[in-house]
N, C-alpha and C positions, 0 to 999 in steps of 0.2 A: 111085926105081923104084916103079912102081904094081903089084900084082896086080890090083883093076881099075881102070879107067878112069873117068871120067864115062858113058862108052855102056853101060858094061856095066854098068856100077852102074841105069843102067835097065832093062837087063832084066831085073834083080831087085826092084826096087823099085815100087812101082805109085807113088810120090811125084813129082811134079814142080815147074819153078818157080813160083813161087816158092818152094815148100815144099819142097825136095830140099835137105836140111843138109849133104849130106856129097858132095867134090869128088871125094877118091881113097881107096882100101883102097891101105894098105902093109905088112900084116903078117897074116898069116892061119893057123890054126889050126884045121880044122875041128872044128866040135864043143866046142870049147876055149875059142880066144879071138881078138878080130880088133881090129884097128887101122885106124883111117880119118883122111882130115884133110877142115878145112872152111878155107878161106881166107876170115878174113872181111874184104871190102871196105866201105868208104864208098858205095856202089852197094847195102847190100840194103836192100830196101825199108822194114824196119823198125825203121834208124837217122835214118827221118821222122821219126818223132814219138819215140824212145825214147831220148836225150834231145837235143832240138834244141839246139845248140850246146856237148851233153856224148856224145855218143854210145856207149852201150854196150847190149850183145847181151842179150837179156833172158834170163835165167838159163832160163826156159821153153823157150823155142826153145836152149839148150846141153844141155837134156834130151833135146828131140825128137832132136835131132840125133844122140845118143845112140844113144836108140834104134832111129836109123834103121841107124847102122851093126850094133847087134842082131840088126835081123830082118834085114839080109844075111846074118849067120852063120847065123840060124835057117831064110830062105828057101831060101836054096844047097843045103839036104840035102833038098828036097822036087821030085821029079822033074816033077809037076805046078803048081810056082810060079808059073805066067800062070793059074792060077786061085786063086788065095789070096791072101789078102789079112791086114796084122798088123792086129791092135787092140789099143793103148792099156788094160792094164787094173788096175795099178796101180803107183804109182811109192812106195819107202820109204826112209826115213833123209837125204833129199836134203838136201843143203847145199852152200852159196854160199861161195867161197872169194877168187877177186878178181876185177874186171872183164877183159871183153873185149871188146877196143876195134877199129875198122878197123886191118888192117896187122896184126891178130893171125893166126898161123897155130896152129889150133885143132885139137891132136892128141883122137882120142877112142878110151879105150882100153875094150871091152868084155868081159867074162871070165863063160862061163857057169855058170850055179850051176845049172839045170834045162832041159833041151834035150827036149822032148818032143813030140807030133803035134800036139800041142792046144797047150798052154799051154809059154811061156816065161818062163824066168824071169836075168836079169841080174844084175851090176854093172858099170858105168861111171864113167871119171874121162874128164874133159876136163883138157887142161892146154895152155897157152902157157909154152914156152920152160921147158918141165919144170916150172916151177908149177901146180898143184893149182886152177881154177875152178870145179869144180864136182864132186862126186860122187853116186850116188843108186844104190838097186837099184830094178830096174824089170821090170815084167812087161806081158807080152802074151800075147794069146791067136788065133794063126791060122786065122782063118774062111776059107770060101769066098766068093768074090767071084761078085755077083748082078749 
């Protein structure tokens, strides 16, 4: 069961494809804590080159992806969200736990530690099949979009 969808995840999100990490929200808390999933396919783009005939999701992009399900918790309480926009403003403690590979379905679970106008601040675990690939805390800061 989704709480959102793909559509609706864009009209929170200003991200798209290719760059749009995350398929469905299935668990949500506002303010609290949110749950999203990324299916990852043999089809994303950049299992081209990363690694040609090893393929795995670059630990980079299981960050963003991250964070993308983030700023849906953080964008959702902002009644003016078609004008703001997240930024990337720092990620800490991140560590790589095991690959993910096509055919992974990539839960991502985010829990607020600082939910505020301006700046956000996270932690994130990715996991397939309840193993641990990746975790980090991570911050953003929500500007207006020009």
């Amino acid at each position: 069961m989704s709480i959102y969808d793909i559509g609706q995840i864009q009209e929170i999100l200003p991200h798209r494809y290719p760059f749009l990490l995350v398929d469905k929200i299935i668990e949500l808390e506002p303010r609290v804590r949110i749950v999203g999933i990324k299916q990852v396919t043999f089809n994303e783009q950049f299992f081209q080159g990363h690694f040609p005939g090893a393929p795995v999701m670059p630990g980079v992009l299981q960050i963003e992806a991250l964070a993308q399900v983030g700023a849906i918790l953080a964008l959702r309480e902002f009644e003016n969200r078609d004008s703001k926009i997240p930024f990337f403003s720092g990620i800490e403690y991140a560590k790589f736990r095991r690959p993910v590979v096509p055919g992974d379905t990539l839960t991502l679970e985010v829990t607020a530690l600082r939910i505020g106008s301006k700046v956000q601040k996270m932690r994130g675990e990715a996991k397939v099949d309840g193993q641990l690939t990746c975790e980090a805390e991570i911050m953003c800061i929500i500007g207006d979009r020009k």
